[in-house]
N, C-alpha and C positions, 0 to 999 in steps of 0.2 A: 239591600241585603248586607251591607259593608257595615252599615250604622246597624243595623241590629247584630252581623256576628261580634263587632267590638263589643256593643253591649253586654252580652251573654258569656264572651272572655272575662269582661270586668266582675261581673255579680259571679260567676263560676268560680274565677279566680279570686276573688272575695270572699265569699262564703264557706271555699275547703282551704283557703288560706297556702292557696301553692306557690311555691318560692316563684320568685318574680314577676309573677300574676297577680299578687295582691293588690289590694287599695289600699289596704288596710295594714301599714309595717308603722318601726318606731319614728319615721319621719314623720308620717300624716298625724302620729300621735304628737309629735312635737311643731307640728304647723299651730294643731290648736294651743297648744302654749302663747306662742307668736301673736295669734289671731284675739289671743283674749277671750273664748269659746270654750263652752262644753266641759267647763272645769271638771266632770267627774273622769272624763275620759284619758284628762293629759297626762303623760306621765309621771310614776312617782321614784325616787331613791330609795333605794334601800340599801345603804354602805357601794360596796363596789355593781351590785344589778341595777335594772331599770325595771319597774313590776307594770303593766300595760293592764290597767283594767278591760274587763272582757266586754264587748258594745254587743247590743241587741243584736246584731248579726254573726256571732264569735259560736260557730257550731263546735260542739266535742266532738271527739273521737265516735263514740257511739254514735251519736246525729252523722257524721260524714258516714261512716262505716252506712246506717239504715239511708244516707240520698244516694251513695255511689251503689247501694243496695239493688233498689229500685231503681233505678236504670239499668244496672245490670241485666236485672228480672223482668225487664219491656219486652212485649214483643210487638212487630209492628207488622201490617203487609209487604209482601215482598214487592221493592221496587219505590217505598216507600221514602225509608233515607236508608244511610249505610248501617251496618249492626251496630248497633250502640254500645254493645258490650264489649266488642274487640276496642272499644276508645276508652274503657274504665279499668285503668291500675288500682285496684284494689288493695296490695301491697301501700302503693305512695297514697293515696285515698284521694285520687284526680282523674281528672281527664286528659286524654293525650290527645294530638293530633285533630282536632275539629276543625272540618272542612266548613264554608259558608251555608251548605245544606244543612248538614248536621244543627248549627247553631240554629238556624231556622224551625228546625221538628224542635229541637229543644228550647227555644221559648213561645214558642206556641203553643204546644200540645204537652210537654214532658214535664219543665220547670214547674207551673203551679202544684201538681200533682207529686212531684219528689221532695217541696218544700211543706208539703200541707199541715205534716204535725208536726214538724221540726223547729221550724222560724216562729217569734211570738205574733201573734193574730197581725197586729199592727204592720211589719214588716212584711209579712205573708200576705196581704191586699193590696198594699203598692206594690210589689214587684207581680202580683196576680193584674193586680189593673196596666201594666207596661204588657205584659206579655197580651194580654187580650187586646191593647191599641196594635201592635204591633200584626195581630192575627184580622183587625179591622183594617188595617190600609195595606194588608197586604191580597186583599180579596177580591176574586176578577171582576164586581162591581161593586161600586160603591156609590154611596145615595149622595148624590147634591147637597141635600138640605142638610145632612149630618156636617159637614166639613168644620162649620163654627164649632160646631161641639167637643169634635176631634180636635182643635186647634186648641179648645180651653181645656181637656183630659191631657194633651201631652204637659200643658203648663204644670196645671196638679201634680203631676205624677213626678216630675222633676222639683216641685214643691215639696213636698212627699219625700221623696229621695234623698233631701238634703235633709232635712233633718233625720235620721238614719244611719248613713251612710258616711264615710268621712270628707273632705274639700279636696283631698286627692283621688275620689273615684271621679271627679268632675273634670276630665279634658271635654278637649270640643267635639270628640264624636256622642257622646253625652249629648249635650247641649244640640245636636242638629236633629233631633225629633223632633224640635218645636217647628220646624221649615218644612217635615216630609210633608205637613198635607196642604200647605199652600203649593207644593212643589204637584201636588198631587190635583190638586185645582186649577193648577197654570198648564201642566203638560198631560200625562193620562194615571191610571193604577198603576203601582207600584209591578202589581204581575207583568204587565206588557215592559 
């Protein structure tokens, strides 16, 4: 649950662009300067500003206003997770306070559904395909014979991710999907 709430901090903090939660500030834009990468993205001059071209995941106002909308607008059964709505500042256009439960309902069952018309298609199926691996190993059984498979969707999907996304949403809690389902093969489901 640790490696999936960091996840969900990250892309959350990502995509409504919240101060200190993002991946996505003028450093990561000037890593790819560094990196020799992604030339449309890096930054440009203009006299005394820096102008940050907007990356396939750079929601407007409007898009944050219709995601922080609809979770507002969820309801869920009681006893389910906590009210989602008392965690959505609407004013600041984020989320506050997310417990490891919370991030849980929220990439398994919320996120695809808050992003659906928002994010361009491309975007919108990898972070759909994370959230559904994430709903597979976290399930009170799980099939043997899938594990290889799981093993090669977590690859993808951080394949995926990287081009996307920028080299500073990638620390190592990122990177430790690829171990949950051997970890998941060695010991038991991730539910026990």
């Amino acid at each position: 649950m640790h490696v999936e709430k960091n996840f969900c901090d990250s892309i959350i903090g990502t995509l409504l662009n919240i101060k200190r939660k993002t991946k996505d500030e003028i450093s990561a834009h000037k890593d790819l300067v560094e990196m020799g990468v992604r030339f449309e993205l890096q930054p440009q001059p203009h006299g005394k500003r820096t102008y940050l071209s907007p990356t396939c995941h750079t929601l407007s106002k409007s898009e944050k206003i219709s995601f922080c909308g609809y979770l507002r607008g969820v309801k869920v059964p009681q006893g389910y997770s906590s009210n989602i709505k008392s965690l959505i500042s609407m004013e600041d256009l984020k989320l506050i306070g997310l417990k490891s439960h919370d991030c849980h309902v929220l990439m398994q069952d919320l996120l695809p559904m808050a992003i659906h018309g928002i994010l361009p298609k491309s975007v919108r199926q990898v972070i759909t395909r994370l959230c559904l691996f994430f709903n597979v190993i976290c399930r009170k059984v799980i099939d043997p014979t899938r594990f290889d498979e799981l093993e090669n969707e977590a690859t993808l999907i951080l394949c995926q991710l990287e081009m996307y996304f920028p080299p500073s949403f990638f620390d190592i809690m990122v990177y430790l999907i690829v171990h949950l389902v051997r970890e998941i093969r060695i010991c038991v489901p991730v539910f026990l």
